[in-house]
C-alpha positions in Angstrom: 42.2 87.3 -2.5 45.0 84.4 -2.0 43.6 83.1 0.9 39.6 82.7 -0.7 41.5 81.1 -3.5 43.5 78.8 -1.4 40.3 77.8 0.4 38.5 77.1 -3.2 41.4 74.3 -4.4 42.0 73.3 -0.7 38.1 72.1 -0.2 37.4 70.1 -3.4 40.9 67.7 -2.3 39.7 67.3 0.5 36.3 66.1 -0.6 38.0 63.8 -3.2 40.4 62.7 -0.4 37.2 61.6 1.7 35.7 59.8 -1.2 38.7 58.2 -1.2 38.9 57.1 1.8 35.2 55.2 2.2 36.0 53.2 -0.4 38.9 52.1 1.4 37.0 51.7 4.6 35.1 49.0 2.9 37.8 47.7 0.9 39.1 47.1 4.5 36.0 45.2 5.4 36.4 42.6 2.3 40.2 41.7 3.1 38.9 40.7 6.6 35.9 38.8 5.1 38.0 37.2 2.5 39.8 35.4 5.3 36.6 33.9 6.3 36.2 33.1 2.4 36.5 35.0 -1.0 33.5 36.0 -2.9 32.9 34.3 -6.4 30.5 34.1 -8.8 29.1 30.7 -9.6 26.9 29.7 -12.3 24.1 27.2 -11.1 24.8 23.8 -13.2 21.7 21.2 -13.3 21.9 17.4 -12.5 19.7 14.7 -13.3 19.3 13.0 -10.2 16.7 10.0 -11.2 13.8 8.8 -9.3 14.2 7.5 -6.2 12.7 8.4 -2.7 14.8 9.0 0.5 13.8 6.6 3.2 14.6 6.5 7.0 16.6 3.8 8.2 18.4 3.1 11.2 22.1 1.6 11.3 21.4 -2.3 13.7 23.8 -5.0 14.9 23.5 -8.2 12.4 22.6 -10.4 15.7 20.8 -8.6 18.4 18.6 -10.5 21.2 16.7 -9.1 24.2 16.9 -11.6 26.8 13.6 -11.5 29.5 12.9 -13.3 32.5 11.0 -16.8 32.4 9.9 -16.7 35.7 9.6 -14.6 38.9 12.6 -13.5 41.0 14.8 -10.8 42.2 17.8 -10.0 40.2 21.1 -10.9 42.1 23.7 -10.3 39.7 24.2 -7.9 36.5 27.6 -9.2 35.0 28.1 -5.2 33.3 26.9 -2.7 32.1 26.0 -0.9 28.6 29.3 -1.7 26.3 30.9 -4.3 28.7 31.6 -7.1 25.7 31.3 -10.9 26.8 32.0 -14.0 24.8 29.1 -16.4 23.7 28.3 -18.3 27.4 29.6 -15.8 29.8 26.8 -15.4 32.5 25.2 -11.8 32.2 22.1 -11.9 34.8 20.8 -14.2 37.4 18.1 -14.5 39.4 17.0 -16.0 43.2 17.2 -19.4 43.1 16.8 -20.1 47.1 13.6 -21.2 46.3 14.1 -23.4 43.3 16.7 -25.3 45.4 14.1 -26.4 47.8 12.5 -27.7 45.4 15.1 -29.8 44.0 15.8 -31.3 47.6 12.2 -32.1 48.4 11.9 -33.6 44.6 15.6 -35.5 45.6 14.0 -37.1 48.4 11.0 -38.2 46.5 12.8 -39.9 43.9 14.6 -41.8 47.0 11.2 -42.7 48.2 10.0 -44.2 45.4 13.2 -46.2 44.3 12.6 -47.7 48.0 8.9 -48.4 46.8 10.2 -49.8 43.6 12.9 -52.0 45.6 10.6 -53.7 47.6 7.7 -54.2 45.1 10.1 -56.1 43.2 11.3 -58.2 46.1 7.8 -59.1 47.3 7.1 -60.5 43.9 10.4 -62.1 43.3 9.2 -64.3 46.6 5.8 -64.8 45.6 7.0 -66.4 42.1 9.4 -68.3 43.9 7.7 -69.4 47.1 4.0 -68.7 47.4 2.2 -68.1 50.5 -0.5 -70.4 52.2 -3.9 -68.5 52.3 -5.9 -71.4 52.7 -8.1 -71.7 56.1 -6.6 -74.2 58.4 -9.9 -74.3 60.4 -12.1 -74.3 57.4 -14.5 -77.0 56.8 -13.3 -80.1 54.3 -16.0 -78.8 51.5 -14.7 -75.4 51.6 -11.3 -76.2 51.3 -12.1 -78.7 48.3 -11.3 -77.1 45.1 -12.8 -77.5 42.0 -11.7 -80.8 40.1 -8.5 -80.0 38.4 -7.8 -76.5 39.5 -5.7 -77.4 43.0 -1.8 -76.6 42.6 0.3 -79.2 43.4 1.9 -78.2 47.0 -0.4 -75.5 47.3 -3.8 -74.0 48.6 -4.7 -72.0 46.2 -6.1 -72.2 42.8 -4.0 -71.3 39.1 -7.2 -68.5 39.1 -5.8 -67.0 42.6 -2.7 -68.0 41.9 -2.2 -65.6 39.0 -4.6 -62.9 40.5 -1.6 -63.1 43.3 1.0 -62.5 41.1 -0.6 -59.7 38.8 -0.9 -57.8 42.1 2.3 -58.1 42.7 3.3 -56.9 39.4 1.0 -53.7 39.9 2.7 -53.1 42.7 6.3 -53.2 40.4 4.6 -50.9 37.6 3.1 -48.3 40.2 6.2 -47.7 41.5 8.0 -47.7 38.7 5.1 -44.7 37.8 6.2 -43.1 41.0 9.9 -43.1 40.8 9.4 -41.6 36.2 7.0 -39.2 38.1 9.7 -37.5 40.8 12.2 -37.7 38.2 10.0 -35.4 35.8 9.3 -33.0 38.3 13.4 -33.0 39.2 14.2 -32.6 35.2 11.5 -29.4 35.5 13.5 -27.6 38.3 16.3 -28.3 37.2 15.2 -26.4 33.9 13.6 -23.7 36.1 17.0 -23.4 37.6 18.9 -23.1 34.0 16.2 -20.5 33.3 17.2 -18.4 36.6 20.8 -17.8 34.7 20.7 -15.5 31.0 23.8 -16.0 29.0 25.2 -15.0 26.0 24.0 -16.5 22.9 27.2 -14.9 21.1 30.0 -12.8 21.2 28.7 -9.0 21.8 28.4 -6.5 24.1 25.1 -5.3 26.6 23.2 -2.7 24.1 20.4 -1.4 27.0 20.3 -2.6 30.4 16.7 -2.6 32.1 16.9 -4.3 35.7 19.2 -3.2 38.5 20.2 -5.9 41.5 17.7 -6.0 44.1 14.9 -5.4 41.0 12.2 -8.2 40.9 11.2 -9.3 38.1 7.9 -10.9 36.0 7.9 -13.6 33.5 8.2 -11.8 29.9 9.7 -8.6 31.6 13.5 -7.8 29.5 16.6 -7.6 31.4 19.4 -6.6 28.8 19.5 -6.2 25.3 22.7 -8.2 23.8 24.2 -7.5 20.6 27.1 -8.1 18.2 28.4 -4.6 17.2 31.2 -5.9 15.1 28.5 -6.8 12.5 26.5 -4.0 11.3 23.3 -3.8 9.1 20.9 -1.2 7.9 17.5 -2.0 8.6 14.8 0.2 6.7 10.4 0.1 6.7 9.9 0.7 2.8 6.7 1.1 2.0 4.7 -1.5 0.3 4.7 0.1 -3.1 8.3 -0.1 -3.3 9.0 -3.1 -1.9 8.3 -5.3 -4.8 11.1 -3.3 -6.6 14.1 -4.6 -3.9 15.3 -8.5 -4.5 17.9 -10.0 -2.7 21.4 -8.7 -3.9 19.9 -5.2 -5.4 22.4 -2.5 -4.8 21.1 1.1 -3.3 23.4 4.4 -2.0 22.8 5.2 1.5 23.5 8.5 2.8 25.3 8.7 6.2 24.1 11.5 8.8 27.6 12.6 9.5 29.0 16.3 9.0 30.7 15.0 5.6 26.8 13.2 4.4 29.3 9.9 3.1 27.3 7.7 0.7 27.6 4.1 0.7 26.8 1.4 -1.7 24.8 -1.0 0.4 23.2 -4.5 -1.1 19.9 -5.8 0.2 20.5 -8.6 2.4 16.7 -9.7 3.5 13.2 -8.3 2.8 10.5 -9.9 5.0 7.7 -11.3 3.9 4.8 -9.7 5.4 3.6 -5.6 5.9 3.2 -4.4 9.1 -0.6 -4.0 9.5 -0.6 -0.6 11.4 2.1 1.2 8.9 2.0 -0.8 5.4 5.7 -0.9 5.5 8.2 -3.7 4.6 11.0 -4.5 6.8 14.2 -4.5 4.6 17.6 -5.4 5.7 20.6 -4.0 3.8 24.5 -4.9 4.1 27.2 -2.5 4.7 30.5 -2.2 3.0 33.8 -3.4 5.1 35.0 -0.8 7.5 32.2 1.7 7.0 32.4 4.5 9.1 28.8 3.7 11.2 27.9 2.7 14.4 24.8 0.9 16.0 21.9 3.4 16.2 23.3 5.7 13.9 20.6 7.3 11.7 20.8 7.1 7.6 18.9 8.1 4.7 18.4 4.8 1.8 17.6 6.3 -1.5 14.8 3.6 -3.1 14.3 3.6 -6.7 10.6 4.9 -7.2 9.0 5.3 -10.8 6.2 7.7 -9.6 9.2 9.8 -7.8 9.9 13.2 -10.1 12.7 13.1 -11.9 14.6 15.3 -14.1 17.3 17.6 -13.5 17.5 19.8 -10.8 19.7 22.9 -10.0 22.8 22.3 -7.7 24.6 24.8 -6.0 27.2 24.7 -2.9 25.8 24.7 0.7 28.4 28.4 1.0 26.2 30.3 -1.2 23.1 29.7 1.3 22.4 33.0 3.5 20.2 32.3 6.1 17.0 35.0 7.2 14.5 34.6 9.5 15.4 30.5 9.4 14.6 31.0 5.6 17.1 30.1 2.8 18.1 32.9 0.3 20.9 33.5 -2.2 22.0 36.5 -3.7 21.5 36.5 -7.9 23.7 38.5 -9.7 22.0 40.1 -12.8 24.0 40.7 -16.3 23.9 44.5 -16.0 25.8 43.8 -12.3 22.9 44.3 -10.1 22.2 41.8 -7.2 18.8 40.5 -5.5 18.3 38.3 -2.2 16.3 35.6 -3.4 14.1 33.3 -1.5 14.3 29.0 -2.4 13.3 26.0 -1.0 15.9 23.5 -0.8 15.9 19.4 -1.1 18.2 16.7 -0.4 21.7 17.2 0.1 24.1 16.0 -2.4 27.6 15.5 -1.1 29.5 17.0 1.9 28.9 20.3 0.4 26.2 20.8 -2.2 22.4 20.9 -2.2 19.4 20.5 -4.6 17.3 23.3 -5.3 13.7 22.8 -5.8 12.0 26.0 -6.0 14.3 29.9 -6.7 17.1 28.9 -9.3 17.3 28.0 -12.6 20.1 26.8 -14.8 22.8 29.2 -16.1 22.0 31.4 -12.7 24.2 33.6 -11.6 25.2 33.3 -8.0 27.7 34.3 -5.4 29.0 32.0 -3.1 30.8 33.1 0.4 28.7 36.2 -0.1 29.9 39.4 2.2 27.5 39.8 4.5 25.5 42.8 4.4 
C-alpha cells in the first residue's frame, strides 16, 4: 500500500519537474538570442516627411575631359594608368609621328626653294630699275627701229610703254614668289600643328579616370584615348525631369542621401542647371555642390530628394530597420495585440530614413505595437 502511494506523489513531481524544465529550455534559447539583441516593444511613431521625389544621381569630378585622337596613328606611349595623377602639361599619350616629320623636312626644303626664288626675283629687278637691258634689233631696218615721236628713252631702245611692261614683270616675278615662300610656310605652320596634335596632355591637375588604347593600338580621328579628371573637386550631377526643373535656381539647397552602409545625408546647393532637355529622356541636367570633406568618391551612386508638389505627402509610419523579418524575400513584422497575442504581418516599405530607420507605406499604422530584434521562430 506504501509503495502505490509513493508512486501516486512521486509521478505528479515529476510531471511538474518536466514542466519546469521546458520553460527553462527556452528561457535558455532567449539569453542566447539576447546577445544577438534583446527583444522590445516599440510603438510605431509617424513623420511628416513632405513632398519631394528621390532622384538618381551620380557623384562626378568638377573638371572632367575625354581626350581623342585628331588624326590617325599608332599609340606609342601611355604615360599611366587608371589613378596615376599628373599635373596640368605632363604628357599622357602620343602618337607616330615618323610620318609627320617627313613632312616637315620636305615642307623645310620648300620654304628654302622659294626664299631662293624670292632672292633672285628681287635681284633681277633691282638691275632692271637700275640698268635696263637693250632689246632693240641691231639688224633691224631704220623705220622699225624709229619710235613714235616722243616716246624713245633717252640712252635707250625701248619705249616708257615697254619700259614699264619690263618692270611690272619683274615685279610679278617678286610677288609670286613671295606667294610661294607664305604658301610653304602655311603648309610648315599645319604640320607643325598636326605634330602638337600627335601629343595629349593634361589640361589640369587630375588623375587618368578610364583608359581606352593600349601601345601598339591604332587609332581613328574622334576615337577617345583616356578620360582625365580632377578628383579632388567633386560634384553631384543629376537628370531631373522637366517638370521639376523649373523648381531648382542656382543656390537652392536639397539633402542628398549617400549609398553607404550608414545612408549619410548631405546638404548639397545647386551649382548649374542646363538650359535645354534631353530630347530622348525629357530630363534636365542639374549640377549640385558638395559640402567640404564629404565622405564620396567619383562614381559613387546617391539619391537627391527634389521638392515635388504633386509628390504625396503627409505623415508616414517609421519604424527601425531591426524590427523587419524577412520571408520569402518579403518584409513582415510581428504586431503585438493588447490582450498579448502577436501576428506576422506583411508591409511594403519606402525610402530609408537614416542609418537605421525605414518608411512604411502599406501594413502599420500609428500607435502600433511592434517588436523589434524579434526572436526568431
Amino acid at each position: 500500500m506504501k509503495t502505490n502511494h509513493t508512486k501516486k506523489v512521486i509521478q505528479p513531481l515529476f510531471g511538474s519537474l518536466i514542466a519546469l524544465l521546458i520553460p527553462l529550455s527556452g528561457f535558455a534559447q532567449d539569453v542566447a538570442h539576447e546577445a544577438q539583441g534583446s527583444p522590445q516593444l516599440v510603438t510605431v511613431e509617424v513623420r511628416d516627411l513632405g513632398g519631394a521625389v528621390p532622384i538618381g544621381a551620380t557623384i562626378v569630378p568638377r573638371n572632367e575631359v575625354t581626350l581623342a585622337a585628331q588624326l590617325p596613328g599608332r599609340v606609342e606611349f601611355i604615360a599611366g594608368r587608371e589613378g596615376d595623377r599628373f599635373r596640368a602639361g605632363q604628357l599622357l599619350v602620343a602618337l607616330g609621328e615618323a610620318e609627320l616629320l617627313a613632312q616637315r623636312r620636305a615642307a623645310q626644303a620648300e620654304i628654302g626653294n622659294a626664299q631662293a626664288g624670292l632672292r633672285d626675283a628681287e635681284v633681277q629687278y633691282s638691275r632692271e630699275l637700275r640698268s635696263p637691258q637693250q632689246r632693240g634689233g641691231m639688224g633691224m631696218p631704220m623705220m622699225e627701229q624709229m619710235p613714235i615721236m616722243g616716246q624713245m628713252l633717252p640712252g635707250g631702245g625701248e619705249t616708257k610703254v615697254e619700259r614699264g611692261a619690263t618692270l611690272h614683270g619683274y615685279s610679278t616675278r617678286i610677288e609670286q614668289a613671295r606667294s610661294a615662300l607664305a604658301q610653304s610656310q602655311s603648309r610648315l605652320q599645319a604640320i607643325d600643328a598636326k605634330l602638337r596634335d600627335t601629343k595629349s596632355v593634361a589640361p589640369f591637375d587630375g588623375v587618368i579616370l578610364t583608359k581606352f588604347v593600349n601601345i601598339g593600338d591604332t587609332v581613328q580621328p574622334g576615337q577617345q584615348l583616356v578620360s582625365f579628371g580632377d578628383v579632388e573637386a567633386l560634384q553631384i550631377q543629376a537628370d531631373v525631369p522637366a517638370r521639376l526643373a523649373p523648381r531648382l535656381q542656382l543656390g537652392t539647397r536639397l539633402m542628398a542621401r549617400l549609398d553607404d552602409p550608414d545612408k549619410t545625408e548631405l546638404a548639397v546647393t545647386v551649382a548649374q542647371v542646363f538650359p535645354m532637355a534631353d530630347p530622348t529622356r525629357h530630363t534636365i541636367r542639374v549640377k549640385l555642390d558638395l559640402p567640404p570633406q564629404a565622405p564620396v568618391a567619383a562614381g559613387m551612386y546617391t539619391q537627391v530628394l527634389i521638392p515635388d508638389a504633386t509628390a504625396q505627402r503627409g505623415s508616414f509610419p517609421i519604424i527601425p530597420t531591426s524590427a523587419l523579418v524577412w520571408r520569402g524575400g518579403l518584409p513582415m513584422v510581428f504586431v503585438v495585440y493588447p490582450d498579448g497575442h502577436h501576428e506576422l504581418r506583411l508591409l511594403r516599405i519606402g525610402d530609408q530614413v537614416g542609418p537605421d530607420q525605414v518608411t512604411i507605406l502599406t501594413g502599420l499604422s500609428a500607435g502600433d505595437q511592434i517588436l523589434v530584434n524579434p526572436k526568431r521562430r
